[in-house]
C-alpha positions in Angstrom: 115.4 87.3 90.7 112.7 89.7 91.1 109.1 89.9 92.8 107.8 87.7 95.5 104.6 85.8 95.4 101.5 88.0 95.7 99.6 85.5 98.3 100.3 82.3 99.9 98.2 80.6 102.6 98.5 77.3 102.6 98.0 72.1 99.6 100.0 69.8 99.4 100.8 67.4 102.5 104.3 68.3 103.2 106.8 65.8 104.7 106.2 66.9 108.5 102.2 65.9 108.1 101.3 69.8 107.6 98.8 70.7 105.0 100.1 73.6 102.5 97.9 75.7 100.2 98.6 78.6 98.3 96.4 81.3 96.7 97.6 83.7 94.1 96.5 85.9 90.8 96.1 83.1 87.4 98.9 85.9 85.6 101.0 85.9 88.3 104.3 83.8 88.2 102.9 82.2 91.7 100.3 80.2 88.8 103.4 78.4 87.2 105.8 78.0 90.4 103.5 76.6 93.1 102.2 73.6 91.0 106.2 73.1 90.5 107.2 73.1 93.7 103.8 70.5 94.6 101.7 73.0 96.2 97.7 73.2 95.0 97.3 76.5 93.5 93.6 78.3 93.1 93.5 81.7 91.4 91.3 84.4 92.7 90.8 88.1 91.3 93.1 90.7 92.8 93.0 94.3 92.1 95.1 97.7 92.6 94.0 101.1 94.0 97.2 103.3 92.6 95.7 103.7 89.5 94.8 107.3 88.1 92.2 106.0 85.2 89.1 106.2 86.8 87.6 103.5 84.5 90.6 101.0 85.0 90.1 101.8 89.2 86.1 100.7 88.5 87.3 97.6 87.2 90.3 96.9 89.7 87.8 97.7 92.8 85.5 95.2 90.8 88.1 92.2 90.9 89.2 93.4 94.6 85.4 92.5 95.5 84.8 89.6 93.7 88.5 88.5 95.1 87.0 88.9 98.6 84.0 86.4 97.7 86.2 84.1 96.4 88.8 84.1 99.8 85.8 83.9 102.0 84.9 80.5 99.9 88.6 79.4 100.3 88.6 79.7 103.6 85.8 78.4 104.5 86.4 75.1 102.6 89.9 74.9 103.6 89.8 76.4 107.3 93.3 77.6 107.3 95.0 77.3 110.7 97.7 80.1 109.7 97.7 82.3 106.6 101.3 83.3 105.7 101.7 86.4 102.5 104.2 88.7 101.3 102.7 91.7 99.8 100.9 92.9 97.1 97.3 93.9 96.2 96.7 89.5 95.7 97.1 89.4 99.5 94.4 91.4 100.2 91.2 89.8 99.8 92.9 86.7 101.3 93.5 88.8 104.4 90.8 90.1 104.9 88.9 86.9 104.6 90.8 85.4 107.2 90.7 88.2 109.8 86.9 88.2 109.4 87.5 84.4 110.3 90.0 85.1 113.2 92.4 83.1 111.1 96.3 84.4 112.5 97.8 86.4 109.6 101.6 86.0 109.2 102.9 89.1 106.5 106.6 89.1 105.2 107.8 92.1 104.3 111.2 91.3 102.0 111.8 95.2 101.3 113.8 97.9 103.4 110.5 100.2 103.5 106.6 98.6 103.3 104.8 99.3 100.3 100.6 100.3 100.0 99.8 97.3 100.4 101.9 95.6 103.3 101.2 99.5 105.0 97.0 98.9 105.1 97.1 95.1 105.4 99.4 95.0 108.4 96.6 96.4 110.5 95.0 92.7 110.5 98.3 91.2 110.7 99.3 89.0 113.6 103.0 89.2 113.0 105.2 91.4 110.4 108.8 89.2 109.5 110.9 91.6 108.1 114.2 90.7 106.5 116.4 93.0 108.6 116.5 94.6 112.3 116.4 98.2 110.4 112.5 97.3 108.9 111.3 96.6 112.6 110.8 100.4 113.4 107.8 100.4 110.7 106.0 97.8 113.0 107.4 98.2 116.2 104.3 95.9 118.2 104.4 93.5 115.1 107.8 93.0 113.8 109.9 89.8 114.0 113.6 89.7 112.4 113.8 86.8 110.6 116.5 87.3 107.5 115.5 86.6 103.9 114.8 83.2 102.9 116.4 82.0 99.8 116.2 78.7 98.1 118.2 75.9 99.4 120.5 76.1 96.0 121.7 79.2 96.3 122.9 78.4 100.2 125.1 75.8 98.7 127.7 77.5 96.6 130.7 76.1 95.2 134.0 77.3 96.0 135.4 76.5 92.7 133.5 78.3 89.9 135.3 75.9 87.3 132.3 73.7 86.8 129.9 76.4 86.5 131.9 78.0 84.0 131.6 74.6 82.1 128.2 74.8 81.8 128.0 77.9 79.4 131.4 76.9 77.7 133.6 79.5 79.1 136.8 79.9 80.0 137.3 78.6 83.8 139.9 81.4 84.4 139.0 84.8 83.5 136.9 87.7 85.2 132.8 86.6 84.3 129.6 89.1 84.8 126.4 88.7 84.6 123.8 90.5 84.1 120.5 90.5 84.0 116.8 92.9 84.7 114.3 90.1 85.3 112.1 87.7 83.1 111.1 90.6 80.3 114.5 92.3 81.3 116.0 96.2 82.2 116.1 98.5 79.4 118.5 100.5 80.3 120.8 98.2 81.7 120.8 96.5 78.7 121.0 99.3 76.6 124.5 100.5 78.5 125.5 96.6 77.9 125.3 97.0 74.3 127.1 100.2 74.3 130.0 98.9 76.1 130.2 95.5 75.5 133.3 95.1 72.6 135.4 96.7 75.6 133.8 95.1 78.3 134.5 91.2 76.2 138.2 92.5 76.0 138.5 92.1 80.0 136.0 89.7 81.4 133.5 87.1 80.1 129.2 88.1 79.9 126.5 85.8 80.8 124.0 88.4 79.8 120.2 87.6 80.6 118.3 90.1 78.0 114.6 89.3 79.2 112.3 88.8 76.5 111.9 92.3 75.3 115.6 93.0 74.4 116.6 90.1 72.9 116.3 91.0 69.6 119.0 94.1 70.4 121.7 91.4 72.2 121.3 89.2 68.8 122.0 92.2 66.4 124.9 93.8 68.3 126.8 90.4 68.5 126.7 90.4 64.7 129.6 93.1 65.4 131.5 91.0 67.7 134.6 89.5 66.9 134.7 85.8 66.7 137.4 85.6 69.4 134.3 88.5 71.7 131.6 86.4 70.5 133.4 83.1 72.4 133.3 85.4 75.3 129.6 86.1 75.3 126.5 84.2 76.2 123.4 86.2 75.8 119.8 84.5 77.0 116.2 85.8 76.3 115.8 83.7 79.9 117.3 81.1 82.5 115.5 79.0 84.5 117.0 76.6 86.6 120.4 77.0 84.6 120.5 80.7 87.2 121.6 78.7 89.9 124.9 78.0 87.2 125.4 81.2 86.5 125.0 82.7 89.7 128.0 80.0 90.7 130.1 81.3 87.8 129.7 85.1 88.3 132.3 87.4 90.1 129.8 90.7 89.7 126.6 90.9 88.9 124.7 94.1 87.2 120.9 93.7 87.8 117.9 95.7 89.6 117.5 96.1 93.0 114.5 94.2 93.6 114.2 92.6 97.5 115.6 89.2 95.8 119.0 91.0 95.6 118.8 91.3 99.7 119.1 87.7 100.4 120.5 86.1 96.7 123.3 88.1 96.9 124.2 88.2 100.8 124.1 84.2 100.2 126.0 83.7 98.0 128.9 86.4 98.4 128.0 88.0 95.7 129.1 92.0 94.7 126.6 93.7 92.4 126.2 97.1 90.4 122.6 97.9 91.1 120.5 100.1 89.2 117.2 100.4 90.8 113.7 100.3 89.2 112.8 104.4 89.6 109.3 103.3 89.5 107.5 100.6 91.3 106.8 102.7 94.5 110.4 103.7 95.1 111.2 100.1 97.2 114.0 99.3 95.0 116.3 102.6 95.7 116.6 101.8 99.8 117.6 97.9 98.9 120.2 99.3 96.9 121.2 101.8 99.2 121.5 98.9 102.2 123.9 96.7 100.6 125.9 99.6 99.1 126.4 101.1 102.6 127.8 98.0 103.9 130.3 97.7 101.2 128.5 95.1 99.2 127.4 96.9 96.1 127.8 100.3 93.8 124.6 101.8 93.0 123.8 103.9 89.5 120.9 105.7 89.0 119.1 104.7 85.9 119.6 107.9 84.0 123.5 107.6 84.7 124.0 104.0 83.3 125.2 105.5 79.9 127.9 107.3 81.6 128.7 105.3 84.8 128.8 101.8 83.8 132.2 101.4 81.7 134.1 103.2 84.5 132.2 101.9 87.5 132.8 98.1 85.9 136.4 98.8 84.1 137.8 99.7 88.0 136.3 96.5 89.9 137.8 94.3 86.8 141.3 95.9 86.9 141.4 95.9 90.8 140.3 92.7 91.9 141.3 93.4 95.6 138.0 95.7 95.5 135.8 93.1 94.0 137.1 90.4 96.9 136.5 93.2 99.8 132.6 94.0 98.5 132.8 89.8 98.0 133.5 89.4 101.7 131.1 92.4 102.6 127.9 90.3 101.1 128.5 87.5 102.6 128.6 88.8 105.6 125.2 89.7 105.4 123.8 86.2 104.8 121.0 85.1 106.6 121.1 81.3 106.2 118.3 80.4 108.9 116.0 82.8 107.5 113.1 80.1 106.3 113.4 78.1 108.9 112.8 81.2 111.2 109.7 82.0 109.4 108.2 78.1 109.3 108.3 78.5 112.8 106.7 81.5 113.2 103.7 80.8 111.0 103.9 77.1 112.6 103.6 78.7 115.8 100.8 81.0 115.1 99.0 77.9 113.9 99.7 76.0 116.7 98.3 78.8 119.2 94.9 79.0 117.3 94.5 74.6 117.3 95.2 75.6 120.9 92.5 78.1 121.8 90.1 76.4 119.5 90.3 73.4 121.7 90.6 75.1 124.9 
């Protein structure tokens, strides 16, 4: 539900005969979800450049180098027909390994504005897919519209949230929210939560995805629940493949604004209250902005969450006419083709190199 994959290139046989590999940082969650998903998985170093300690940007430019080495290797051994990536500094010694081998480079941008990285690696960049026509103007001679590809779960939701409701023991009826800030989870989102929440368990049910870092604070402040509040509440340091369930059973969500939110969302009808990130390069703040302007979401800063939440949350609970407009709104944005636009991009970038090479 938030970052995507530093690198990928690449594997495992797939059913359609095509060999997939993927390349990625050994911290990164890339490391745990590519072996997962059957896909061979090789760690190289990546580094950053935005970094103001001149020691730690030594060492970075150190790993950056050392990544390089270790993408010419890879490419060398695996002689990539395409190489497909989506950002991030991991990408770039993988790029530039394969444009020194005149290997076509496929980037997918998933924000509404490029970052650094996307920005200086799109020079050696065959093709740009963004997610929406609106991205296109940052790459005018390299953009391709493609949507955002989500998994094939979340394209399949249930009209009747009754059984997804079942699965965390809560009432098939009444008004249910999550909310949730990633794997190590939003500070101030859950913060506001905790302040709120004995009014906010008198009108709706919580699925409440703390992260790891706050789930200490969600365990103390249910001690003050009521037993009839605490039957309403489900707090999690973390779901896995249980999110898929409580995407199903939400009727809002509250989260971050990360590009995840510009294709989870949109596919599954989903209205959110999004609070974007105000670091991370700013990327979060215009994916935020996008689905609010289309009547989707309601964005609060992260400074006004204290203030904002109660009301912002008390009037979309008490006028459910609002919640089913912003409802329709995402959906409307759904982009359910938007993988298999992308496979065949890279697959035809792949195919016009076996081409020339055998010209």
């Amino acid at each position: 539900m938030s970052s995507p994959a530093p690198s990928v290139e690449d594997g495992s046989q797939s059913p359609s005969g095509l060999e997939i590999r993927y390349a990625g940082t050994a911290d990164g969650i890339e490391a745990k979800l590519a072996p997962q998903a059957g896909l061979d998985f090789v760690a190289i170093q990546a580094g950053q450049v935005r970094i103001r300690n001149p020691f730690k940007l030594v060492r970075s430019g150190v790993k950056l180098l050392y990544g390089g080495w270790q993408a010419r290797s890879l490419m060398r051994r695996w002689r990539p027909d395409a190489v497909f990536v989506t950002g991030g500094y991991a990408c770039a010694p993988v790029v530039w390994a394969a444009h020194r081998q005149r290997v076509p480079i496929l980037i997918y941008l998933p924000d509404m504005t490029p970052g650094l990285a996307v920005e200086r690696l799109s020079r050696y960049a065959d093709q740009i897919a963004v997610s929406f026509p609106e991205v296109a103007r940052f790459f005018p001679d390299q953009a391709i519209v493609t949507g955002y590809p989500v998994r094939s779960e979340l394209r399949k939701r249930s009209s009747n949230k009754t059984d997804a409701r079942t699965q965390f023991d809560l009432a098939p009826e009444q008004p249910t929210i999550l909310i949730f800030g990633g794997s190590r989870g939003a500070r101030s989102i859950n913060i506001a939560t905790a302040n709120i929440l004995p009014q906010l368990l008198e009108i709706a049910q919580v699925i409440h995805i703390t992260g790891t870092l706050d789930w200490s604070l969600s365990q103390e402040r249910a001690i003050d629940l009521t037993a009839e509040q605490r039957n309403r509440y489900r707090p999690y340091s973390y779901l896995h493949e249980e999110i898929i369930a409580a995407f199903n059973a939400a009727d809002l969500v509250i989260a971050r604004a990360g590009a995840a939110t510009l294709g989870e969302f949109p596919a599954l009808g989903l209205p959110a209250i999004l609070v974007p990130l105000p670091i991370s390069g700013g990327h979060q703040q215009p994916n935020a902005d996008y689905l609010a302007e289309r009547g989707a979401a309601i964005v609060i800063a992260d400074a006004d969450m204290p203030e904002r939440l109660w009301p912002a949350l008390h009037d979309l609970l008490t006028h459910p006419e609002k919640l089913a407009a912003m409802s329709q709104a995402s959906a409307s944005l759904a982009q359910p083709d938007a993988a298999d636009c992308i496979a065949s991009a890279l697959v035809a970038l792949a195919a016009q190199r076996t081409k020339q090479q055998n010209e």
